[in-house]
C-alpha positions in Angstrom: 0.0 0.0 0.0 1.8 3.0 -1.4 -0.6 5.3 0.5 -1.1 6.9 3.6 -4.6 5.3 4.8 -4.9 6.0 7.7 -8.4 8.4 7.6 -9.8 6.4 4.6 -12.4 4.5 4.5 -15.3 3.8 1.8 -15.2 7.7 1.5 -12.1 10.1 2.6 -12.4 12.6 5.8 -12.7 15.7 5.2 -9.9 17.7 5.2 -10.6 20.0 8.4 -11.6 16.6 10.7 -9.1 16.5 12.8 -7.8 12.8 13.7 -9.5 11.4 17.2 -6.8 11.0 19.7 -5.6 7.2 20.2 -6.0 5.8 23.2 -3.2 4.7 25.4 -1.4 1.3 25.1 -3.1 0.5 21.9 -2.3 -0.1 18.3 -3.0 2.9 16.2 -5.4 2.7 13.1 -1.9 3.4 11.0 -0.4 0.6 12.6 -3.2 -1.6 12.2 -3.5 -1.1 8.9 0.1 -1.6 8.1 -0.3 -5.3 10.0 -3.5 -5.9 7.4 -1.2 -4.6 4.5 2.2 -6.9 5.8 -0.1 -10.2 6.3 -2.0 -9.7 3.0 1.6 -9.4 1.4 2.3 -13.0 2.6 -0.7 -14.7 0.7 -1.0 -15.2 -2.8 -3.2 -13.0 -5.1 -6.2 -13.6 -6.1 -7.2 -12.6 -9.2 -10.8 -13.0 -9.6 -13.7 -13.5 -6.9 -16.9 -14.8 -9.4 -16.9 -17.8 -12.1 -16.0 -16.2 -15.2 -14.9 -13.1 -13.7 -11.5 -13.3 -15.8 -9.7 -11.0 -13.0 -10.1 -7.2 -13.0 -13.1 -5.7 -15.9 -15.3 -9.2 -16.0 -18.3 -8.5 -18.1 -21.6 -10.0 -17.6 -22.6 -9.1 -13.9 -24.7 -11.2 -12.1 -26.5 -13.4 -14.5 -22.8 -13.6 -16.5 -21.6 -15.5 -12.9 -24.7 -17.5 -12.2 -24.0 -19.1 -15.9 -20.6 -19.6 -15.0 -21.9 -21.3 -11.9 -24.2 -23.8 -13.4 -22.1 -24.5 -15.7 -18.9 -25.2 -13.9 -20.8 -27.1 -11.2 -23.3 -29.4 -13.4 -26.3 -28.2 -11.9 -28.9 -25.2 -11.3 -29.1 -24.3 -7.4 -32.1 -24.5 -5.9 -34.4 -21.6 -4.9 -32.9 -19.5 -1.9 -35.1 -20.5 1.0 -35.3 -17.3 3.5 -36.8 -14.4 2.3 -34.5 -12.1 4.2 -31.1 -13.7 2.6 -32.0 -14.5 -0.6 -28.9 -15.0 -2.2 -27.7 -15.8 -5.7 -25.7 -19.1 -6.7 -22.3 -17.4 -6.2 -23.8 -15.8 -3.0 -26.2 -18.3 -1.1 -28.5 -18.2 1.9 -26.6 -18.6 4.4 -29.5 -18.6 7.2 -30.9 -21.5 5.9 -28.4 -23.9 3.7 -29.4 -26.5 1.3 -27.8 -28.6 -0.1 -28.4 -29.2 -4.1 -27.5 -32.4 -4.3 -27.8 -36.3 -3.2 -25.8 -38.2 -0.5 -23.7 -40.9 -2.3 -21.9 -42.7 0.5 -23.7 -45.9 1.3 -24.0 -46.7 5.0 -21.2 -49.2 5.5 -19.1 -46.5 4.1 -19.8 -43.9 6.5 -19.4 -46.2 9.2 -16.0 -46.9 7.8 -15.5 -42.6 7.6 -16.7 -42.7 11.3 -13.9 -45.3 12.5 -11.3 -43.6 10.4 -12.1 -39.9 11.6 -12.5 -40.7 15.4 -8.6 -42.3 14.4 -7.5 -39.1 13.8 -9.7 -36.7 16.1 -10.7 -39.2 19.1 -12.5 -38.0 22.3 -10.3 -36.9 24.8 -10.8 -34.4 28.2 -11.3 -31.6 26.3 -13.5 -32.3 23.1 -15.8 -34.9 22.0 -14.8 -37.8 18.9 -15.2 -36.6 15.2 -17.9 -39.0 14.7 -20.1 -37.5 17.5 -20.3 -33.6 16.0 -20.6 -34.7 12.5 -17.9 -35.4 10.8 -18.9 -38.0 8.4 -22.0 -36.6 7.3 -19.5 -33.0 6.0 -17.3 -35.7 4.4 -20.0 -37.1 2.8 -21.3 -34.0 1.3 -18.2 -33.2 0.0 -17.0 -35.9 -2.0 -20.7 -36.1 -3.2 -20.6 -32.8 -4.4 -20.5 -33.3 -8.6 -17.3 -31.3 -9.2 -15.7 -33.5 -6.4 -15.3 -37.3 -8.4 -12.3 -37.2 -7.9 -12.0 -37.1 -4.1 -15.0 -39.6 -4.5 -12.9 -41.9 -5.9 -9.6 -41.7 -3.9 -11.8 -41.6 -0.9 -13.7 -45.3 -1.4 -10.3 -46.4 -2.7 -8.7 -45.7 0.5 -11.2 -46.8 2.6 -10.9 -50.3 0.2 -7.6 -50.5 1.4 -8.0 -49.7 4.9 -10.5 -52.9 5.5 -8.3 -55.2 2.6 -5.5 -54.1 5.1 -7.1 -55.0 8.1 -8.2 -58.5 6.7 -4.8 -59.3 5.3 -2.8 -58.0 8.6 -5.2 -59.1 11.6 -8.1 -61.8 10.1 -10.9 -59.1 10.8 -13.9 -58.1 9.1 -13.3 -54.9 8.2 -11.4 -51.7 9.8 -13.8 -50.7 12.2 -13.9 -54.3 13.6 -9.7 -53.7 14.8 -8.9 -52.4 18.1 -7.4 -48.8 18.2 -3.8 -50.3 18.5 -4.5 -52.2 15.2 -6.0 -49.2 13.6 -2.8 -47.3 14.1 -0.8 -49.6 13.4 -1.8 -49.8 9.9 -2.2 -45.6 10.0 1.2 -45.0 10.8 2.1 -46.6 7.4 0.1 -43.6 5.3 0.2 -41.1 8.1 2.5 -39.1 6.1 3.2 -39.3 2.6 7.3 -38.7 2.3 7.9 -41.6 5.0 6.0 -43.8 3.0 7.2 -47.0 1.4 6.8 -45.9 -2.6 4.3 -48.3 -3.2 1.6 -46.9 -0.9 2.4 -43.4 -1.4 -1.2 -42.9 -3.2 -3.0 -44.4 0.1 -0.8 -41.7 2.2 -2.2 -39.2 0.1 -5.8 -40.4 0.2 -4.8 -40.5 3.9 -3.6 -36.3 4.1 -6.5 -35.6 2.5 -9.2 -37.1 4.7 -7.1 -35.7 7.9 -7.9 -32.3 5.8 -11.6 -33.0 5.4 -12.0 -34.0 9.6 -10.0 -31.2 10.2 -11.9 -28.8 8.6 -15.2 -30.3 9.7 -14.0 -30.8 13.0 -12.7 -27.5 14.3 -15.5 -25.5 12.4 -18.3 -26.8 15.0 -18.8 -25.4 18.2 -17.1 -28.1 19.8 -14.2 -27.9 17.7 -14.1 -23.8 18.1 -14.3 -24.2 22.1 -11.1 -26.9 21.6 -9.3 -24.1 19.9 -10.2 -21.6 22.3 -11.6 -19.3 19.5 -13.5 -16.5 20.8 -15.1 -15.7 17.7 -15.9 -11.9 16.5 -16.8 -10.5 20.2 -16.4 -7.1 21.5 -13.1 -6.3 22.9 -12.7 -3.5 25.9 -9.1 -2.4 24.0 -7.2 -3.8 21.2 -3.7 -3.7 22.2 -2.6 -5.2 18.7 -1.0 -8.6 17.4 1.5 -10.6 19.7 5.4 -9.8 19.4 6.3 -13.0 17.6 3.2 -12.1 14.6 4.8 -8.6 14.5 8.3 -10.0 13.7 7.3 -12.7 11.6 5.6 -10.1 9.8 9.2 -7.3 9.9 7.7 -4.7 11.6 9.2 -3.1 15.0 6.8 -1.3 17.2 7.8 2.0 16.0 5.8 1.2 12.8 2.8 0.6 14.5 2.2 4.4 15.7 
């Protein structure tokens, strides 16, 4: 950011405002800004933010995107469902979700997803299992998604291996039918993809990949957020700015933050 922002917003002060005085022990607006500027340097640019947009000076507008949409996805969204967030297919109802399309997992599959997941994210003192907050059922929407055949695919292929593993290694029925010791056992041979013996480096990464998708799931739920320790966007007394280390990582001293 090449200028000085700090009394602009969606429309400049005027030029006789004089500045409010900042309060004491806290991160001026400048400084603030020049955190936002330093972490946004970090991340790569995107160039576009709608199907179709083709970067900066997309033509087409709404209805240009919504074609986009449909056509990129393979099918037409449903209505919008709430009245007071109607949304548009690049910008849904968020109030009240749907989903636009059918569940593909069969059931011995998700109870395979289930055993696998609670692998990775078990209960412990502070949280409850995967399984229990849902888990499966965001796996199973994603790899049902239309545009998502692929993780469809490496996803019933891994989970293939898992219980062919299982059989061949311990005489039981299937993975969930091991005990946790016999579940990591055959884990730690996937669990991560550069110590893997060459010939099962595609099952590591079917592994890193469903570690993502519980992940994601996981620490997006209540649950996981109170794990973390996430506040959320709640009102703060003072903002007294980012910790020390996030300043340096970023290069800035504290003299650029006033």
């Amino acid at each position: 950011m090449s200028e000085d922002t700090s009394t602009r917003g969606p429309y400049p002060a005027p030029e006789s405002a004089s500045a409010p005085a900042e309060p004491a022990n806290t991160i001026s607006r400048r400084g603030a800004l020049k955190v936002i500027a330093a972490g946004a340097a970090l991340g790569a640019t995107v160039p576009g933010c709608a199907p179709g947009d083709g970067g900066s000076g997309g033509s087409g507008g709404s209805a240009g995107t919504d074609a986009a949409h449909t056509e990129l996805s393979g099918f037409n969204p449903l209505p919008p469902s709430n009245p007071l967030a109607a949304g548009t297919p690049t910008d849904p109802d968020m109030l009240a979700p749907i989903v636009p399309w059918e569940m593909v997992l069969t059931d011995e599959e998700m109870r395979y997803v289930a055993a696998l997941a609670d692998v990775i994210i078990p209960a412990d003192d502070r949280s409850p299992a995967a399984s229990e907050v849902g888990v499966p059922d965001y796996v199973n929407e994603f790899v049902s998604a239309p545009f998502h055949t692929e993780q469809l695919t490496q996803l019933r292929g891994g989970l293939a291996w898992l219980n062919r593993t299982a059989s061949e290694r311990f005489g039981a029925a299937d993975f969930p039918a091991l005990t946790t010791a016999q579940q990591h056992e055959i884990c730690d041979l996937v669990r991560f993809e550069p110590d893997a013996p060459e010939e099962l480096k595609p099952q590591a990464r079917f592994f890193d990949a469903f570690r993502d998708m519980c992940s994601t799931a996981f620490w997006t739920t209540e649950e996981g957020m109170r794990d973390l320790g996430y506040l959320g966007n709640v009102p703060l007394p003072s903002f007294d700015g980012p910790p020390p280390e996030v300043l340096e990582q970023l290069g800035l001293a504290g003299e650029d933050l006033v």
